[in-house]
Backbone bond lengths (Angstrom), bond angles and torsions (degrees), N, CA, C in turn:
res aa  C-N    CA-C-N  psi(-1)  N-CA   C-N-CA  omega(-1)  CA-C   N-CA-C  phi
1 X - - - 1.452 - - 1.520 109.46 -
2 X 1.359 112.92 133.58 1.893 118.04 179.04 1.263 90.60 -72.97
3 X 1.105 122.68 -175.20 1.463 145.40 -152.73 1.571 99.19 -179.39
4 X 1.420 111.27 108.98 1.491 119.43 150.51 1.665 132.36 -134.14
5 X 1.226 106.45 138.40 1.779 126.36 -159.11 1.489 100.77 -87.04
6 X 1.386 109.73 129.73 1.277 120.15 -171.21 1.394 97.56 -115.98
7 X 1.372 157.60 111.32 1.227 143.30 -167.74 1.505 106.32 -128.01
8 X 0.825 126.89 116.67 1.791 128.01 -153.48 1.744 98.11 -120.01
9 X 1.386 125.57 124.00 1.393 122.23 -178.33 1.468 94.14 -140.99
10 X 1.481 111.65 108.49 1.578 133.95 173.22 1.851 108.34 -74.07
11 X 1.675 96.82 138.91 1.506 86.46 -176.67 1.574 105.61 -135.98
12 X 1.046 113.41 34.11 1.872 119.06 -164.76 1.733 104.55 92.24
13 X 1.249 124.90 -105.72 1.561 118.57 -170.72 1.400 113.63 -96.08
14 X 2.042 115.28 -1.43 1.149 97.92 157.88 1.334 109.80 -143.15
15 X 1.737 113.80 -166.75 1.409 102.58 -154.86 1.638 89.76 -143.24
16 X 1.285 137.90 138.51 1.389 144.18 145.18 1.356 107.80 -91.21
17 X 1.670 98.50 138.00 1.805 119.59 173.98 1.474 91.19 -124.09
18 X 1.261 87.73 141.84 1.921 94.01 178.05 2.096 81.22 -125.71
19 X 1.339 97.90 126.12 1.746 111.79 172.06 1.430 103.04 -91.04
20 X 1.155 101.81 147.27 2.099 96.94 174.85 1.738 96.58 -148.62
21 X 0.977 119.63 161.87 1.466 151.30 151.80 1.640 96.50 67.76
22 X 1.089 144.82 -141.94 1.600 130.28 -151.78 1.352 95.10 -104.48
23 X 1.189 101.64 152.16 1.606 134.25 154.27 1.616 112.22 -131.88
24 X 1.631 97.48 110.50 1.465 131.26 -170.37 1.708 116.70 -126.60
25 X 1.295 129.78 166.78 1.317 115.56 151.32 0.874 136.70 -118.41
26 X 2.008 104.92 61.29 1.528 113.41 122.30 1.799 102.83 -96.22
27 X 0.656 163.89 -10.66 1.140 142.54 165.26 1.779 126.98 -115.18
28 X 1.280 91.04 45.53 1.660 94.15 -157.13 1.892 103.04 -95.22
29 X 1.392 103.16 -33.28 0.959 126.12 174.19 1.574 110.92 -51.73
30 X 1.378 130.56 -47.25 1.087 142.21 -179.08 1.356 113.48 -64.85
31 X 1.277 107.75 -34.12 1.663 121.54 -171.22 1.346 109.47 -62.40
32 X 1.361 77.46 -56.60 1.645 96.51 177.99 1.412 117.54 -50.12
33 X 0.932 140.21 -42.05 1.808 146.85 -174.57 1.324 89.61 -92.02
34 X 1.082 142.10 -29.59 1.894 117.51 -173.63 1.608 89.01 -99.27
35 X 1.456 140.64 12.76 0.957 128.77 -174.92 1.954 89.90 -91.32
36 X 1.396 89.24 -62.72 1.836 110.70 -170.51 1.525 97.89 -55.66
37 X 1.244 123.95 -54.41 1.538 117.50 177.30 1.661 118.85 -52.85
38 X 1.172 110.99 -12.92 1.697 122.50 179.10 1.287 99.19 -82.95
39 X 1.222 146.89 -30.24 1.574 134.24 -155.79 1.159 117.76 -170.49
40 X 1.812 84.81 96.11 1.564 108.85 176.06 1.227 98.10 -59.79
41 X 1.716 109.12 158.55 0.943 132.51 -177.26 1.856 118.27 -63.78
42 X 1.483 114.91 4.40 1.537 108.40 -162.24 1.308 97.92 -111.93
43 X 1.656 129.09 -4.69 1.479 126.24 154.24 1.267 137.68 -14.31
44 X 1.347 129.83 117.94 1.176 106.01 162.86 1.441 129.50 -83.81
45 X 1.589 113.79 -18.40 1.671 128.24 -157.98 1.749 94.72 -134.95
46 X 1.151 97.34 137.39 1.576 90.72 142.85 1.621 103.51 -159.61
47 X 1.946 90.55 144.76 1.549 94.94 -158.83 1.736 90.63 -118.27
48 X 1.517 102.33 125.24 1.612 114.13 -175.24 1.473 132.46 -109.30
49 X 1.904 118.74 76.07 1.055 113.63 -157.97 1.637 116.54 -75.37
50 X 1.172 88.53 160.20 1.828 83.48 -173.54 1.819 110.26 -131.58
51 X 1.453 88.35 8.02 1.697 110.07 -166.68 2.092 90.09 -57.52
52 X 1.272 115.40 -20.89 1.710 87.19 -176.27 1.919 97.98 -138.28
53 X 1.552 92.63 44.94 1.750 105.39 139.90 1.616 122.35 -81.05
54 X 1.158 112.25 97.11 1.386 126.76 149.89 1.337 116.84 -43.96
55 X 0.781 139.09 -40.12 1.977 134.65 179.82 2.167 90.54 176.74
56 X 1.727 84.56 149.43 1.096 95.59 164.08 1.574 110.43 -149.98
57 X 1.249 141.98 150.91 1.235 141.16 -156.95 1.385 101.74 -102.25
58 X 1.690 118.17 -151.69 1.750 121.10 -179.52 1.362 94.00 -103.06
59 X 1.267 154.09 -31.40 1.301 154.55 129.82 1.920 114.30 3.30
60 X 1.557 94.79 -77.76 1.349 99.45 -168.50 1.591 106.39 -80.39
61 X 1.650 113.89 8.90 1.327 119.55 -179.08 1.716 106.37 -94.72
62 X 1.389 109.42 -36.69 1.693 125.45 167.62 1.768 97.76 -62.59
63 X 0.798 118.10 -35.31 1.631 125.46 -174.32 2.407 101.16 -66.78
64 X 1.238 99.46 -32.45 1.546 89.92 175.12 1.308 107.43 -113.09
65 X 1.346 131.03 -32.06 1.267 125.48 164.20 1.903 103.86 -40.23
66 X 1.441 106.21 -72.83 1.454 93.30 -178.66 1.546 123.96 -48.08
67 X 1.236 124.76 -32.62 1.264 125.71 -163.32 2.270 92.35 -77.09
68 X 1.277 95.19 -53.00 1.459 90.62 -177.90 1.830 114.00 -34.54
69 X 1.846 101.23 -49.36 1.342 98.96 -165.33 2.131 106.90 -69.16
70 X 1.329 109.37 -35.72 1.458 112.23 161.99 1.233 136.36 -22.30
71 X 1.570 94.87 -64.87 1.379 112.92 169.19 1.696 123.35 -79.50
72 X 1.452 121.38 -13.49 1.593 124.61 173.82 1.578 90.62 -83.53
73 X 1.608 137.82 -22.90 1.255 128.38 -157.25 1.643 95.60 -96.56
74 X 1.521 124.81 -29.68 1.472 134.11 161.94 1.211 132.84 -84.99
75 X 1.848 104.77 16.62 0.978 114.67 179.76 2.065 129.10 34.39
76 X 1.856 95.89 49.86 1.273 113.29 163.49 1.493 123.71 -92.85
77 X 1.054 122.24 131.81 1.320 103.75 160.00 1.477 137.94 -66.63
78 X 1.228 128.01 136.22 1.659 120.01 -152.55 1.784 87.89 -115.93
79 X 1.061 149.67 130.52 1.806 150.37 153.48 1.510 83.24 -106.63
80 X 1.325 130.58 141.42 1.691 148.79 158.95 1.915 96.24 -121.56
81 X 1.402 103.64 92.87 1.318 108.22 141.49 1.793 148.95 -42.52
82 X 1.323 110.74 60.58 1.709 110.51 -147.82 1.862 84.71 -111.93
83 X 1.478 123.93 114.45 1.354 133.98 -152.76 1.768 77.23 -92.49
84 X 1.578 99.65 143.85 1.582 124.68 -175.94 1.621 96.52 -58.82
85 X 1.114 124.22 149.88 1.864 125.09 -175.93 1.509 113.38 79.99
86 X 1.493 120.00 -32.66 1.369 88.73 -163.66 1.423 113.49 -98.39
87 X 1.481 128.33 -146.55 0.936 148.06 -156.19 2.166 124.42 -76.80
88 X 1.037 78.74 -41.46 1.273 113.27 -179.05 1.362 114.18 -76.43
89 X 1.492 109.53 -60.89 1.416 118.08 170.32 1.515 119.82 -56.27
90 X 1.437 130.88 -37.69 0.614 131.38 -149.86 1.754 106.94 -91.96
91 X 1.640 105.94 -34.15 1.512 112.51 154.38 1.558 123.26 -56.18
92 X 1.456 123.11 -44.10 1.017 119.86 175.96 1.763 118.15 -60.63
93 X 1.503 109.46 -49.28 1.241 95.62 166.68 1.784 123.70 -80.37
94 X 0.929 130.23 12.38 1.362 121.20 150.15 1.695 129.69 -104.84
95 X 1.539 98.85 17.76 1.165 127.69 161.83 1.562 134.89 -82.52
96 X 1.463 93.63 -39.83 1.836 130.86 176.70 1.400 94.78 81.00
97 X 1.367 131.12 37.08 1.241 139.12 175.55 1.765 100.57 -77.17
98 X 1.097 113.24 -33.71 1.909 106.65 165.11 1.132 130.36 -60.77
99 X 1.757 100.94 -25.28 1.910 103.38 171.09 1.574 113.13 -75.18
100 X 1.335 122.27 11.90 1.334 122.42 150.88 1.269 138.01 -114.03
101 X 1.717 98.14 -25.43 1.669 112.39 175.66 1.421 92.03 -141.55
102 X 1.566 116.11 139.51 1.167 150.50 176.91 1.380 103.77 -76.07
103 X 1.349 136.60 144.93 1.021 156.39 -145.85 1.144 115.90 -141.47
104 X 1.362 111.77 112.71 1.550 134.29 -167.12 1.328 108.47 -88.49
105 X 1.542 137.89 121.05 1.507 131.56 179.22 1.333 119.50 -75.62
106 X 0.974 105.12 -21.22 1.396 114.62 -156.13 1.590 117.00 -144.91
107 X 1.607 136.03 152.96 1.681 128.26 -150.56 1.694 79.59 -87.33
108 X 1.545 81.20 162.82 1.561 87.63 178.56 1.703 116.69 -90.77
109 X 1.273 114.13 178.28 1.827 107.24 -176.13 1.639 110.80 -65.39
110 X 1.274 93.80 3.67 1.976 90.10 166.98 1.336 121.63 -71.67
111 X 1.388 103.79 -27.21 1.651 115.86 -152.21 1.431 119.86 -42.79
């Protein structure tokens, strides 16, 4: 069984999720509901690290594509933290998932 970490840190109007270890579909489904259960709709920010994704498939890739379009339709702001080299980043940009959200190299001064 994959195993993936949903880590949700509320900050008043916005919220950082740091994702860790796989997103697959066996567990994609799950992601998905602790993703939507993380961020009510009255947000202003949400900051999405991806610095400790181990692998993610085309599944858990429909899983941020949708969430991106969610949040442009609730007018949130989305930052995806995906660090230059790794794993994560490197799906997203051969996805063209950056021609909608800009891509953060590095965690932010929250970390």
């Amino acid at each position: 069984m994959t195993k993936a970490t949903v880590l949700v840190s509320p900050d008043h109007s916005r919220v950082r999720i740091d994702l860790g270890g796989e997103i697959d579909l066996e567990n994609a489904a799950s992601v998905e509901e602790q993703l939507a259960a993380a961020i009510p709709n009255h947000l202003s920010a949400v900051t999405l690290d991806l610095s400790g994704l181990d692998y993610i498939d085309s599944v858990g890739l429909r899983i941020l594509f949708a969430l991106a379009a969610r949040l442009e339709v609730l007018q949130i702001e989305l930052q995806v933290v995906a660090p230059i080299g790794s794993l994560a980043r490197r799906v997203l940009e051969l996805s063209g998932f950056e021609a909608i959200v800009a891509l953060d190299p590095k965690r932010t001064a929250a970390s």
